[in-house]
C-alpha positions, 0 to 999 in steps of 0.5 A, spaced: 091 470 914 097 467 917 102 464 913 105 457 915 113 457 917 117 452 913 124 451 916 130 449 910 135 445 914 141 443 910 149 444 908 149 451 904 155 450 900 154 444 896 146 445 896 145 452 895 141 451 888 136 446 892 135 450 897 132 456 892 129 452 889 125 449 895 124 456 898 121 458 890 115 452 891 115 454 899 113 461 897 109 460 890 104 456 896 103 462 900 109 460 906 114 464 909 120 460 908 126 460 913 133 459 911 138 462 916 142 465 911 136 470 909 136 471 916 137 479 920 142 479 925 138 478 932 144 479 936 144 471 939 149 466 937 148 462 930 146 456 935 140 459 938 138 461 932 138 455 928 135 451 934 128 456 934 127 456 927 127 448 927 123 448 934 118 454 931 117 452 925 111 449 923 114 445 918 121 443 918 125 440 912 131 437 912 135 436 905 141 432 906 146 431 900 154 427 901 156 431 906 155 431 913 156 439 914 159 444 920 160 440 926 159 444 932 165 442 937 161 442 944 155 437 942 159 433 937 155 434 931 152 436 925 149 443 924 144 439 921 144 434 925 142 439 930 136 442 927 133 435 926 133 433 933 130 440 935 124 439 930 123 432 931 123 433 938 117 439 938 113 435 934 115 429 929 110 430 924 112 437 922 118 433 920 120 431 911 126 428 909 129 429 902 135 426 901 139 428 894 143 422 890 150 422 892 156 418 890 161 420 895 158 421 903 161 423 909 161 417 914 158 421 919 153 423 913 152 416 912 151 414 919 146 420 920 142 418 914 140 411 916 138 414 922 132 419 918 131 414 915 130 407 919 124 403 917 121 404 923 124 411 928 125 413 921 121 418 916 118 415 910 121 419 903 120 420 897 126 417 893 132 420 892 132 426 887 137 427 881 137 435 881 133 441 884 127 441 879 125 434 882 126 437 889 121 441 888 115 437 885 117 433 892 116 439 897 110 441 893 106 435 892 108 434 900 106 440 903 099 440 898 098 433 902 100 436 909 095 442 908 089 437 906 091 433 912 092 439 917 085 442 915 081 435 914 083 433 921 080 441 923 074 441 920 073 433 923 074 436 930 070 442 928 064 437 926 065 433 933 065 438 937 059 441 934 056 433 935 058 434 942 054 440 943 048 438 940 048 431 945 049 436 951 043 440 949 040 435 948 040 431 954 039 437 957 033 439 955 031 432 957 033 433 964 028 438 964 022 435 962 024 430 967 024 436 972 031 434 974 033 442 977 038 446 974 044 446 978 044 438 977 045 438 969 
């Protein structure tokens, strides 16, 4: 069976433990989970590798501290910022926000975070976290949500279908006890 893509997108050098810890609960749910430093060297630039993962993953989760993380020069913002926009834009509902308390934040920081999480262009989220363990237990509970979500809305397309099916054939043995020709039904 095919494993889900979960995308971690943060700064590395103050959240280092909340990534390994989100990539522990990923992994105990039977996710592969994606974090550009664990990456092979593919031979791109980081730019290009950062923006697939975000477009390719199925789920993306961005983990925002204080800090608003590397800027890169030609598009003026964030490493971060960069993967959020590309995730969102491929598909907004692959999208969970987890946001760590923080004393001091970025101004830069502080702009983007209330853009995430704008009422109503924004993402609903948990309340902040405290530390990793805490983290965790969001992403999991999350993930179990969306899953269910995910395979509900299948099995309800599985069932329409199914129905239209039966209304086709239906009608169609109908349109033969009236004697309507075939290559009319």
């Amino acid at each position: 069976m095919e494993r889900l893509k979960v995308f971690i997108s943060s700064t590395q050098k103050d959240l280092q433990q909340e990534r390994s810890s989100a990539e522990e609960i990923i992994a105990d749910l039977g996710h592969d989970c994606l974090r550009a430093e664990t990456l092979d060297s593919p031979g791109t630039s980081s730019e290009d590798v950062c923006r697939a993962m975000s477009s390719n993953c199925d789920i993306y989760i961005g983990i925002y501290g204080g800090r608003y993380g590397f800027k890169i020069p030609k598009l003026d913002i964030s490493a971060t910022e960069m993967e959020y926009r590309e995730a969102r834009n491929n598909n907004p509902g692959k999208v969970f926000i987890y946001i760590k308390e923080s004393e001091e934040i970025d101004s830069e920081q502080k702009r983007f975070l209330e853009e995430v999480q704008d009422f109503s262009n924004g993402y609903f989220r948990h309340e902040k976290f405290k530390n990793s363990n805490q983290l965790a237990e969001q992403i999991r509970r999350d993930l179990i949500t969306w899953t269910t979500r995910k395979v509900r809305q299948a099995l309800l397309k599985e069932i329409e279908a199914k129905a239209l099916r039966d209304k086709v054939a239906h009608l169609s043995r109908v349109m033969e006890l009236y004697g309507i020709p075939g290559d009319l039904r």
